[in-house]
Phi, psi and omega in degrees: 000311189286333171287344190250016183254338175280338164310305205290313196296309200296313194311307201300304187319318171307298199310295176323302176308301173352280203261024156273280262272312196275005155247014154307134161305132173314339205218143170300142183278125221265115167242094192317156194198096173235114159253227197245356192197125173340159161294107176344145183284149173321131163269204159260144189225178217232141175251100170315120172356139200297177155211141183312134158083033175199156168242167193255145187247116156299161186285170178180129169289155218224110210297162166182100185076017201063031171193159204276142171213139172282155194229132182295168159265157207230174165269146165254088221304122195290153182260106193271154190092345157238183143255184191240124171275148128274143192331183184157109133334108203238149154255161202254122128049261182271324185280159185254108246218141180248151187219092230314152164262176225179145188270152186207124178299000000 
């Protein structure tokens, strides 16, 4: 009995996680990044050899905790039919505001 009420608990458990999972929003909630002072200028990276199925997203520095720290560039599993911006640095008035990158049809 007792083995089959903890069976009931696991089951439930699941079932539950399920369906928070499928009533999650679809899409990341949008996060502003604004800092106080321009970006270091880009470095320079080595662009690794093309690869089938991915585009290359270049490095860029990424505000954090109040100061810039670089983030490498990485690959991006390609979407077809659209293309990939990549993030940039935009200024804000006094400030400089970042601006994720994305695929765009």
């Amino acid at each position: 009995m007792n083995h089959s009420i903890r069976l009931f608990v696991a089951k439930a458990a699941i079932v539950v996680a399920g369906a928070c999972a499928v009533a999650a929003p679809a899409f990341a909630e949008e996060v502003v990044v604004i800092a106080p002072s321009a970006p270091p200028p880009m470095r320079v990276e080595v662009v690794p050899a093309p690869r089938v199925g991915y585009v290359w997203d270049h490095g860029h520095w990424r505000w954090d905790r109040g100061h810039y720290v670089w983030i490498a560039g990485h690959w991006q599993a390609e979407r077809i039919g659209y293309h990939w911006v990549p993030g940039h640095w935009v200024a804000h008035g006094p400030n400089w505001r970042w601006i994720e990158g994305r695929w765009v049809a």
